[in-house]
N, C-alpha and C positions, 0 to 999 in steps of 0.2 A: 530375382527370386532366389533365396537362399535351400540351395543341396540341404538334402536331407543325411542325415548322419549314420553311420556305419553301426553294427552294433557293437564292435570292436572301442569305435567312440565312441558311445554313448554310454560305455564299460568304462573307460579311460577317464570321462568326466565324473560317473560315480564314484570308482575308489578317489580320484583328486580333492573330490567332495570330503567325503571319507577322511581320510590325511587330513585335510584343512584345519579342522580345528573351528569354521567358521560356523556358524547359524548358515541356512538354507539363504536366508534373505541376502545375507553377506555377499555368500559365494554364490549365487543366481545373480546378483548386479554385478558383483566383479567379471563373472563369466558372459554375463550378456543373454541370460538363458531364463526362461521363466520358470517361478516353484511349480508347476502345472510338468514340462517337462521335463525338471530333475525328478520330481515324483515318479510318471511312467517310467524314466531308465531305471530308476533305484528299483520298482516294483516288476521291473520286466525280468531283469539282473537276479533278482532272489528268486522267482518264478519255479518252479522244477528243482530247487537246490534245497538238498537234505537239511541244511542249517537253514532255510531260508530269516535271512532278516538279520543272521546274528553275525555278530564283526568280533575277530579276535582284536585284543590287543596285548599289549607287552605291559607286562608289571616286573615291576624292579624291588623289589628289597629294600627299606628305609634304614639306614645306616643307623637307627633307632634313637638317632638327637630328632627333636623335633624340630619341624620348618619353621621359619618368618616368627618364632617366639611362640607357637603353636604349643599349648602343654602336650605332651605326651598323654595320648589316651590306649587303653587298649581296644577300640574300634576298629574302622576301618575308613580308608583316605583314599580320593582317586584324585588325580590332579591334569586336569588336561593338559593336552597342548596351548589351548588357547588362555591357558593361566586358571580357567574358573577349576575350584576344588570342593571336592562333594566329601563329606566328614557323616560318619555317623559311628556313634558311640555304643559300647557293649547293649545289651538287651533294645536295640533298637525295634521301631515299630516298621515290620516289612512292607505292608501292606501303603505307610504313609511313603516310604519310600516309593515303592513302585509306583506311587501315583503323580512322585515329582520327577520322578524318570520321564514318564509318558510325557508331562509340560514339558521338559527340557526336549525331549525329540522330537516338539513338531515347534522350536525354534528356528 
């Protein structure tokens, strides 16, 4: 029978999550873990925490040539770790965005 996990662990495997760059499904088979219990740690983890849910990240400054042939827009670009890049262009539509955010985070 497998030990139960510490919460120190179970903190350990969400930010690793986190970092990854992977889809939930990715990093649960790489890690041997079901989406059932990365779920409980990531929702235990924000639980009582003022930012609950929100992850900082690092933005960099685009040297202002544009990537991979990409015309230059005056929008905005995020470029993950795992290579996928999200693009939206001046007077974008918030609201469509926000609802392709929501699909991407329960990958």
């Amino acid at each position: 029978m497998r030990r139960r996990r510490s919460r120190a662990e179970a903190g350990q495997l969400v930010a690793e999550y986190e970092a990854s760059g992977l889809s939930r499904v990715e990093f649960c088979k790489k890690q041997g873990l079901s989406l059932a219990t990365l779920a409980r740690y990531r929702k235990r983890q924000t639980q009582g925490s003022p930012a609950a849910g929100t992850r900082w990240v690092e933005v960099k400054e685009s040297a202002g040539r544009p990537a991979l042939g990409i015309p230059a827009s005056s929008g905005l670009a995020v470029a993950l770790p795992s290579g996928r890049r999200i693009e939206v262009g001046r007077g974008f539509d918030a609201h469509t965005l926000a609802q392709l955010l929501d699909v991407l985070e329960r990958l």
